[in-house]
C-alpha positions as CSV (number, residue, x, y, z in Angstrom):
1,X,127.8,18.6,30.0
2,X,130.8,19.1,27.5
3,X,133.0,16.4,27.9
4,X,132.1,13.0,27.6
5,X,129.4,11.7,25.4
6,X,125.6,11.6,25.5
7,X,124.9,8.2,25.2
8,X,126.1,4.4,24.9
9,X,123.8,1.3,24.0
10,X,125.5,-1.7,24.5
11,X,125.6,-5.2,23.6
12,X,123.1,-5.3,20.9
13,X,121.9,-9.0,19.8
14,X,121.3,-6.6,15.7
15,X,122.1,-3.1,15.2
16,X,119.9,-2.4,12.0
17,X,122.2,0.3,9.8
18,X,119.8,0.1,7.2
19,X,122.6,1.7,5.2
20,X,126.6,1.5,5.6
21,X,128.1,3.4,2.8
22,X,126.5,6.6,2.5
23,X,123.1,5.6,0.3
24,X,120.6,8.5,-0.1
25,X,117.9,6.0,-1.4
26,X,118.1,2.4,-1.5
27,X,116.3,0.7,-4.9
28,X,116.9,-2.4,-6.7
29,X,119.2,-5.4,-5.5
30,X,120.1,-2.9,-2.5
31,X,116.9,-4.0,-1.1
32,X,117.4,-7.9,-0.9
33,X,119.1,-7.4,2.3
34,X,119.9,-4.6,4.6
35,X,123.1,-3.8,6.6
36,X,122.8,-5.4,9.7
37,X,125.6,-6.0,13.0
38,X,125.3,-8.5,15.3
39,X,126.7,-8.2,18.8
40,X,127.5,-4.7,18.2
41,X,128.1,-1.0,20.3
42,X,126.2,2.4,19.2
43,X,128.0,5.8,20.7
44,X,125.8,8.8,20.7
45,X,128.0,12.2,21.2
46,X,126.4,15.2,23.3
47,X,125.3,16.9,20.0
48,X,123.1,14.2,19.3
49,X,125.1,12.8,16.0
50,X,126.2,9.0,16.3
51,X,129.9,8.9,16.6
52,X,130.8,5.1,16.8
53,X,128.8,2.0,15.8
54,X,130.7,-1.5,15.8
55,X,132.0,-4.7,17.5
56,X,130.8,-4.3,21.2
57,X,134.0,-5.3,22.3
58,X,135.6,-2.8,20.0
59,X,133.5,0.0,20.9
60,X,133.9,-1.0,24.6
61,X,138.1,-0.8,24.4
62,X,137.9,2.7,22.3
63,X,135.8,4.2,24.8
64,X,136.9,2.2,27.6
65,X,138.0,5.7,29.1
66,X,134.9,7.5,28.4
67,X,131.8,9.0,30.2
68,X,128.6,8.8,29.3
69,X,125.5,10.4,30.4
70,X,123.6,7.6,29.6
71,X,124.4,4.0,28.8
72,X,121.7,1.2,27.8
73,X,122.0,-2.3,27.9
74,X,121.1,-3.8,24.6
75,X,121.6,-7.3,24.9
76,X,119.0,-9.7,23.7
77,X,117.4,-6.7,21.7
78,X,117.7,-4.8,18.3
79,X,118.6,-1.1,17.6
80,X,117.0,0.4,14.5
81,X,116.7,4.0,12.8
82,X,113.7,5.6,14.3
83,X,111.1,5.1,11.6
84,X,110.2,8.2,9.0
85,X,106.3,8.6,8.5
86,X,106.7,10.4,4.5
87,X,103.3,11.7,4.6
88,X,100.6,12.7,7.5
89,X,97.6,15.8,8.1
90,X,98.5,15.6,11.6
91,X,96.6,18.9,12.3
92,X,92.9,19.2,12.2
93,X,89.8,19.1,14.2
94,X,86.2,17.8,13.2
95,X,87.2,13.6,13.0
96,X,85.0,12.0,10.7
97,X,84.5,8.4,12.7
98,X,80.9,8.8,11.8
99,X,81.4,8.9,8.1
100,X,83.5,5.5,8.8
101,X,80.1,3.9,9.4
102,X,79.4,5.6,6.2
103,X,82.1,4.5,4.1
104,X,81.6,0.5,5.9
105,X,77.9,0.7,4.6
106,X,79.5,1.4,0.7
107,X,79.7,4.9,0.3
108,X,82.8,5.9,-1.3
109,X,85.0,9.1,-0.8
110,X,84.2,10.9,-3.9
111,X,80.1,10.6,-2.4
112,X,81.2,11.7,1.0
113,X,83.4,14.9,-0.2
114,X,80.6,16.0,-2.8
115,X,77.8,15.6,-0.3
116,X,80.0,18.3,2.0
117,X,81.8,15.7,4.4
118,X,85.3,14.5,3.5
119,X,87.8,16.9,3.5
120,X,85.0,19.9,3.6
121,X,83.6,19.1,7.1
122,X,87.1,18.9,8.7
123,X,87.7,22.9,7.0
124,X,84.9,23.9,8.6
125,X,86.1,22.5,12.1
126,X,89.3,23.8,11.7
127,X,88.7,27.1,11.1
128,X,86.5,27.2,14.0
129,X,89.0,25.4,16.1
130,X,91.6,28.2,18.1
131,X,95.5,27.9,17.8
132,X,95.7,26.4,20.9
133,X,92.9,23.7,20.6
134,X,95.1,22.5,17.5
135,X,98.1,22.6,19.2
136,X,97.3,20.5,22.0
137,X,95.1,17.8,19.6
138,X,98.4,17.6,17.0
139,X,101.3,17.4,20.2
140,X,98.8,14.4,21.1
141,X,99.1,12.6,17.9
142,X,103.1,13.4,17.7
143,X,103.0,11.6,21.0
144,X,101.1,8.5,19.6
145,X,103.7,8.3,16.6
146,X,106.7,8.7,18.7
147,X,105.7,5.8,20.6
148,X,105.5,3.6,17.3
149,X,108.8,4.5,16.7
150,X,108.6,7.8,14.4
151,X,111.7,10.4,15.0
152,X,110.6,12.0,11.9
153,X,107.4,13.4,10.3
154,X,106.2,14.9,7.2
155,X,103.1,17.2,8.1
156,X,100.9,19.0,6.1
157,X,98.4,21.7,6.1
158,X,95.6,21.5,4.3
159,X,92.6,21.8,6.4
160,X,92.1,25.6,5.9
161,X,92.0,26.6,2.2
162,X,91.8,30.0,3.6
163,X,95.0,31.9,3.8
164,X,94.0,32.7,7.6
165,X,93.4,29.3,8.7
166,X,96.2,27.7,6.2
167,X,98.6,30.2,8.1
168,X,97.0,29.2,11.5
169,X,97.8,25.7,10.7
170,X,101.4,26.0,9.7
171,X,102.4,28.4,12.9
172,X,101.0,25.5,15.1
173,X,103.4,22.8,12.9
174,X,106.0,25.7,13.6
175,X,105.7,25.9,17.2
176,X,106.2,21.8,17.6
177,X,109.4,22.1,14.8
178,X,110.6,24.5,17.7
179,X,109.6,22.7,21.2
180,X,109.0,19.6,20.8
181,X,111.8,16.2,20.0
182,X,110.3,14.7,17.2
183,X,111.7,16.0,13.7
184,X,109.5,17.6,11.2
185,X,109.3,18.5,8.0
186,X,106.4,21.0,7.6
187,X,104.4,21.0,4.3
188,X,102.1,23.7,2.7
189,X,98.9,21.8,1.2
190,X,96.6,24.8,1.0
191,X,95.5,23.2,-2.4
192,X,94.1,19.9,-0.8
193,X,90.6,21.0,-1.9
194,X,89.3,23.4,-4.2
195,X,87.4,25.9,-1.6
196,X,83.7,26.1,-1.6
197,X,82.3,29.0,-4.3
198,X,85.4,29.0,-6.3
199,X,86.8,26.9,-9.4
200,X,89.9,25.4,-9.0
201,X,91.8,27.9,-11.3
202,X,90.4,30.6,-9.3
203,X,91.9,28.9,-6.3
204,X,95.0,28.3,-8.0
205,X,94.7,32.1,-8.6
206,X,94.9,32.6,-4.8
207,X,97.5,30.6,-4.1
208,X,99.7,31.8,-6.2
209,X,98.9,35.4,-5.9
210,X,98.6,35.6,-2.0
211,X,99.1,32.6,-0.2
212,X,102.7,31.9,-1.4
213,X,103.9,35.6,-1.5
214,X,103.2,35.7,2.0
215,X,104.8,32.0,2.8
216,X,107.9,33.5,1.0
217,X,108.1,36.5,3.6
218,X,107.0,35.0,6.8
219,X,110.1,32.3,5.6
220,X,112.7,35.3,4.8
221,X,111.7,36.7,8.6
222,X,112.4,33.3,10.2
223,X,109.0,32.6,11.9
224,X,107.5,30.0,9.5
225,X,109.8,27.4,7.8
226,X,107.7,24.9,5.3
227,X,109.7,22.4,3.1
228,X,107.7,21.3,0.8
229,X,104.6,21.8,-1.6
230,X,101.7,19.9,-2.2
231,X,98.5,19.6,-4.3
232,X,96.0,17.1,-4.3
233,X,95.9,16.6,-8.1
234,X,92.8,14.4,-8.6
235,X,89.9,14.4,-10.8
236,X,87.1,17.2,-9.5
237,X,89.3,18.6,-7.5
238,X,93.0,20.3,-8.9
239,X,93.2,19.4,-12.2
240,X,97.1,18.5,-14.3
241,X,96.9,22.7,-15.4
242,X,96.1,24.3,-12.0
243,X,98.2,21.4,-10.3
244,X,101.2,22.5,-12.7
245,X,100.8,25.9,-11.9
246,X,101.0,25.9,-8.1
247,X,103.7,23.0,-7.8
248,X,105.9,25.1,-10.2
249,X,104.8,28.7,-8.1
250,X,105.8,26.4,-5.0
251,X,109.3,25.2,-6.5
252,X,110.1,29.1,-7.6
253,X,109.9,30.3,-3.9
254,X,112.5,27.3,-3.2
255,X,110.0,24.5,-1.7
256,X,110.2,20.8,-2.7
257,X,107.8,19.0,-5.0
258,X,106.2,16.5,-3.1
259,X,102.5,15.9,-4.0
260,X,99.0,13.7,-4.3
261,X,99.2,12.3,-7.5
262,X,97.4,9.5,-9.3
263,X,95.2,8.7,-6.3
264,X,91.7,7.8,-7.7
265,X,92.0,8.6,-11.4
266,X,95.0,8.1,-13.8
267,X,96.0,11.6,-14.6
268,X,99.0,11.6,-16.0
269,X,100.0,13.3,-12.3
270,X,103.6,11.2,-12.1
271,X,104.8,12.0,-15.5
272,X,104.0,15.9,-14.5
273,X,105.7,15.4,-11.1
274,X,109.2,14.4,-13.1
275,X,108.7,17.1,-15.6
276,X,108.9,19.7,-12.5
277,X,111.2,17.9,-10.8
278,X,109.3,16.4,-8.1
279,X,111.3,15.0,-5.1
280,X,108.0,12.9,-4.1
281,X,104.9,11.7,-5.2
282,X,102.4,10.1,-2.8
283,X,99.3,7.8,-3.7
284,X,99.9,6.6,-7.3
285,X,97.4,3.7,-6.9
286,X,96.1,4.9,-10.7
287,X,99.9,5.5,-12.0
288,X,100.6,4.4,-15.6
289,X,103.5,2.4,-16.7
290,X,105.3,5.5,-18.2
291,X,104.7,7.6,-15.2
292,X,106.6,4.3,-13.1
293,X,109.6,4.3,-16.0
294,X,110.1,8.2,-15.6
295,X,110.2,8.0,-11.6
296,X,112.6,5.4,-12.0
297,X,114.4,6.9,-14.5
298,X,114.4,10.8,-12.2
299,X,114.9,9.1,-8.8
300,X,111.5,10.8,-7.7
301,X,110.2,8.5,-5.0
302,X,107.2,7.2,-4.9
303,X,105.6,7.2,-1.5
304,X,103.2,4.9,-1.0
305,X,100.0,4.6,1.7
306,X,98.8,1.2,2.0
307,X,96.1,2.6,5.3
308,X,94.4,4.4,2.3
309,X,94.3,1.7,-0.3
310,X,92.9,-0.5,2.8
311,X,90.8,1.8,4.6
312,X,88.9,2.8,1.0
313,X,89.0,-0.6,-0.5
314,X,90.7,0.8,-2.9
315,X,92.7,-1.1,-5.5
316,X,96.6,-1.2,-4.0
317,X,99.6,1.0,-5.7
318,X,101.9,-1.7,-7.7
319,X,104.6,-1.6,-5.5
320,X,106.2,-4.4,-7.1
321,X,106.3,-3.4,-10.2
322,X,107.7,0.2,-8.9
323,X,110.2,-1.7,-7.5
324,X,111.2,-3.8,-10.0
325,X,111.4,-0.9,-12.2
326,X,113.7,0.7,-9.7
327,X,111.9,3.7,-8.3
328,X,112.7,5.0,-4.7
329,X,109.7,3.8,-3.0
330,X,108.7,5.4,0.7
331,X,106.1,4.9,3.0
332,X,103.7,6.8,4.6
333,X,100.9,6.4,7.6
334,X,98.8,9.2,5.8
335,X,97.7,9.8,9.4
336,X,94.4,12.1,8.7
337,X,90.8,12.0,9.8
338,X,89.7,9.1,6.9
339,X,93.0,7.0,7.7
340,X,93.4,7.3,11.8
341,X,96.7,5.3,12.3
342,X,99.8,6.0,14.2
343,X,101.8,3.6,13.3
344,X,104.3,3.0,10.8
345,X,105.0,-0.6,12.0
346,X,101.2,-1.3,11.0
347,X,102.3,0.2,8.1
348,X,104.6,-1.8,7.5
349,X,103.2,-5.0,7.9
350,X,100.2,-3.9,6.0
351,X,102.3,-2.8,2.8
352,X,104.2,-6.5,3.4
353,X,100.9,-8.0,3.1
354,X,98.9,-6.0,0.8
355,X,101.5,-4.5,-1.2
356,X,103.4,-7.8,-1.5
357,X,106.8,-5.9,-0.3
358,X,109.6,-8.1,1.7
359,X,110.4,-7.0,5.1
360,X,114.0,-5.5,4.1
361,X,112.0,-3.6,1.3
362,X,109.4,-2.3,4.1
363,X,111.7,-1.2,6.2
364,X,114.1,0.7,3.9
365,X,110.9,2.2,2.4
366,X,109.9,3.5,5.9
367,X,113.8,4.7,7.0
368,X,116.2,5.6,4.3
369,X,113.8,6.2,1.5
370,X,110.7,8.1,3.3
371,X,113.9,10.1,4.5
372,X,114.7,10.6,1.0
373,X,111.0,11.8,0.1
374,X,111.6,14.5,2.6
375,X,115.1,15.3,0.8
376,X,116.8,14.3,4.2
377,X,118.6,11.3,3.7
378,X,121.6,12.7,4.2
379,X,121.3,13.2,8.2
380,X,118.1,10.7,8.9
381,X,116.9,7.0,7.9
382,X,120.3,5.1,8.5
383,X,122.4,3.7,11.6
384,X,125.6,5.7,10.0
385,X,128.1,7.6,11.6
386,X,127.7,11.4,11.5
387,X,124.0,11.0,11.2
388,X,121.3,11.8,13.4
389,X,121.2,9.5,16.8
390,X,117.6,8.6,16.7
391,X,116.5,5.0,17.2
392,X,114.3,2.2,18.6
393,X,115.5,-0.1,20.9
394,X,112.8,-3.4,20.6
395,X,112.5,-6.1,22.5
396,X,113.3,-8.9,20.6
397,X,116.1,-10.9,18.7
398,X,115.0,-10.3,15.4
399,X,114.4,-6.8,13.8
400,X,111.7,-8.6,11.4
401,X,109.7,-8.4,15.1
402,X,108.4,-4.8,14.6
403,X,106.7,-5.8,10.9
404,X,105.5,-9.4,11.6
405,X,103.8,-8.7,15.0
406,X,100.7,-6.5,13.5
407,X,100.5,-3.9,16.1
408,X,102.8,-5.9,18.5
409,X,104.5,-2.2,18.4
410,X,103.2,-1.5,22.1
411,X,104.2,-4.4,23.8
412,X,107.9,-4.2,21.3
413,X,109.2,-0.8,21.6
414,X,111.4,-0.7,24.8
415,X,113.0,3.0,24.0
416,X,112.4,5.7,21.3
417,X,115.8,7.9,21.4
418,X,115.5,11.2,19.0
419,X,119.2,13.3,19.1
420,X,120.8,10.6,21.7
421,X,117.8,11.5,24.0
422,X,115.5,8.9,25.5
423,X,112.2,10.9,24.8
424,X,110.1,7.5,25.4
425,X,111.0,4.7,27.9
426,X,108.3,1.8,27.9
């Protein structure tokens, strides 16, 4: 339908902006309170961009002679963004819940991934596993995120380490870019693990001699797109050299910087990340105090995974002193088979709790600023006119509802809208 517009929610008791002027990041003071409307309109227009967001009455007189293919009341509820999940291994098969007995009876990852589980077990499962198998096991867990309130999610490969089953991987994030409503922003992680037999410079070797050669060509015909790069730069696995080496490979075929750094072991990974020009970092729970100053100082978000830090018992990233110091910081679910959660308002509440963050400073860091981490702030992460129409519609007065009820997300979430689309109706 041409004329008219797509969609009108009405009435709202808050319409979270998040942002109102334009922010690509929020950091600092920004964070102490977030834009925020109360009894307001929201206008989506039939190419899924908001058009209008202000005084109901307002909105109700300007398009007073409107139609609309949809219209929602809104009153007694909130409107947010739809939430941004800044990092996720969303495709895999081989889940590790028996190693979770393992982990609850002390062992700890580094014993797990050097006796052959970990990350190794899941390879081998996924390289067994057919396209199809993948495809239906990931559009499964898009479902379960969309239903927390996700519109937009970072998804890496990873599982393969082969280029074959790297490749497999990436057509099956491909094929749910293409057909499916939730927004994705694919990420090659082909160096997640150093493959079993080689050294991690030989690996390095390979993906910088054939895996991204052939990324860059299967991008230049259209059929794969990936966004951005990633290495898991840890002790025993991709040390700072190799890890320099591929990010930089990565960046010269045009893909962003967005990696595992600092995760179990201080390596110096954050200060490397701002020498290449990192647009994200993820982990950090080992960062030092200059690797914090120079992320502040190069905007380079931090993007930070409290499910990890909880589900490993590991010590928590300094959030607070990140944000003191100013740095971008993001959230993430790190959704994978050692951190099985869905949802970002767990997330939330967890990195409220454990991560001492306000609510205002959770939120922004899982809208605006996980958007920025995925160098997309400009059209996702904010209520803002010209932007994306996705949103939540929850079912309370308060916004602060979807962070303080620990997985109260179910019973909260009344719509999930993506493009001025319902795509979930509770």
């Amino acid at each position: 339908m041409a004329d008219g517009h797509r969609l009108l929610l009405e009435n709202a008791r808050q319409v979270v902006l998040v942002c109102a002027r334009g922010e690509r990041f929020l950091a600092r003071d920004a964070l102490r309170s977030l834009a925020v409307l109360e009894g307001a309109s929201l206008v989506v227009g039939t190419d899924g961009f908001i058009k209008a967001i202000g005084p109901a009455d307002a909105i109700q007189k300007q398009f007073s002679e409107e139609t609309f293919q949809e219209r929602i009341d809104c009153s007694g509820k909130c409107i947010l963004p739809g939430l941004v999940d800044a990092h996720t291994h969303p495709v895999w098969a081989g889940e590790r819940v028996h190693e979770f007995a393992m982990k609850l009876a002390g062992a700890t990852y580094m014993d797990i991934h050097q006796a052959g589980g970990g990350i190794n077990f899941t390879v081998e499962r996924t390289r067994q596993a057919s396209e199809e198998e993948l495809f239906s096991s990931f559009q499964q867990r898009l479902g379960c995120m969309m239903r927390a309130g996700t519109t937009l999610v970072e998804c890496k490969s990873g599982y393969g380490l082969s280029l074959e089953t790297e490749l497999k991987m990436l057509r099956v994030i491909e094929r749910a870019r293409r057909e499916l409503d939730i927004s994705i922003s694919a990420t090659y992680c082909g160096a997640h693990s150093v493959p079993k037999g080689k050294t991690a410079t030989e690996a390095a070797d390979d993906i910088i001699n054939n895996h991204l050669p052939k990324l860059k060509e299967l991008g230049r015909n259209g059929e794969i797109h990936v966004d951005n790069i990633d290495v898991f730069c840890e002790k025993g696995v991709f040390d700072l050299d190799s890890t320099r080496r591929i990010l930089q490979s990565g960046k010269d075929i045009g893909l962003q910087i967005n990696f595992h750094g600092d995760e179990l072991h201080p390596m110096k990974a954050a200060e490397l990340g701002v020498e290449l020009g990192a647009q994200a970092i993820s982990h950090l729970e080992e960062v030092s105090d200059e690797g914090i100053a120079a992320m502040a100082a190069a905007r380079c978000s931090a993007v930070l995974l409290p499910t990890t830090a909880y589900m490993l018992r590991l010590k928590q990233p300094r959030a607070r002193k990140m944000l003191d110091e100013g740095v971008i910081v993001a959230l993430g679910s790190d959704f994978n088979p050692n951190a099985y959660c869905f949802s970002m308002p767990m997330v939330m509440h967890l990195a409220c709790v454990n991560m001492r963050m306000s609510m205002p400073e959770a939120l922004a860091a899982a809208t605006i600023n996980a958007a920025y981490a995925l160098g997309k702030s400009h059209t996702h992460g904010s209520l803002e006119v010209g932007k994306r129409g996705d949103l939540i519609i929850i079912n309370s007065s308060r916004w602060e509802h979807l962070i303080y009820q620990f997985g109260g997300h179910h019973e909260l979430i009344d719509y999930v809208i993506a493009k001025g689309k319902v795509i979930y109706k509770k």
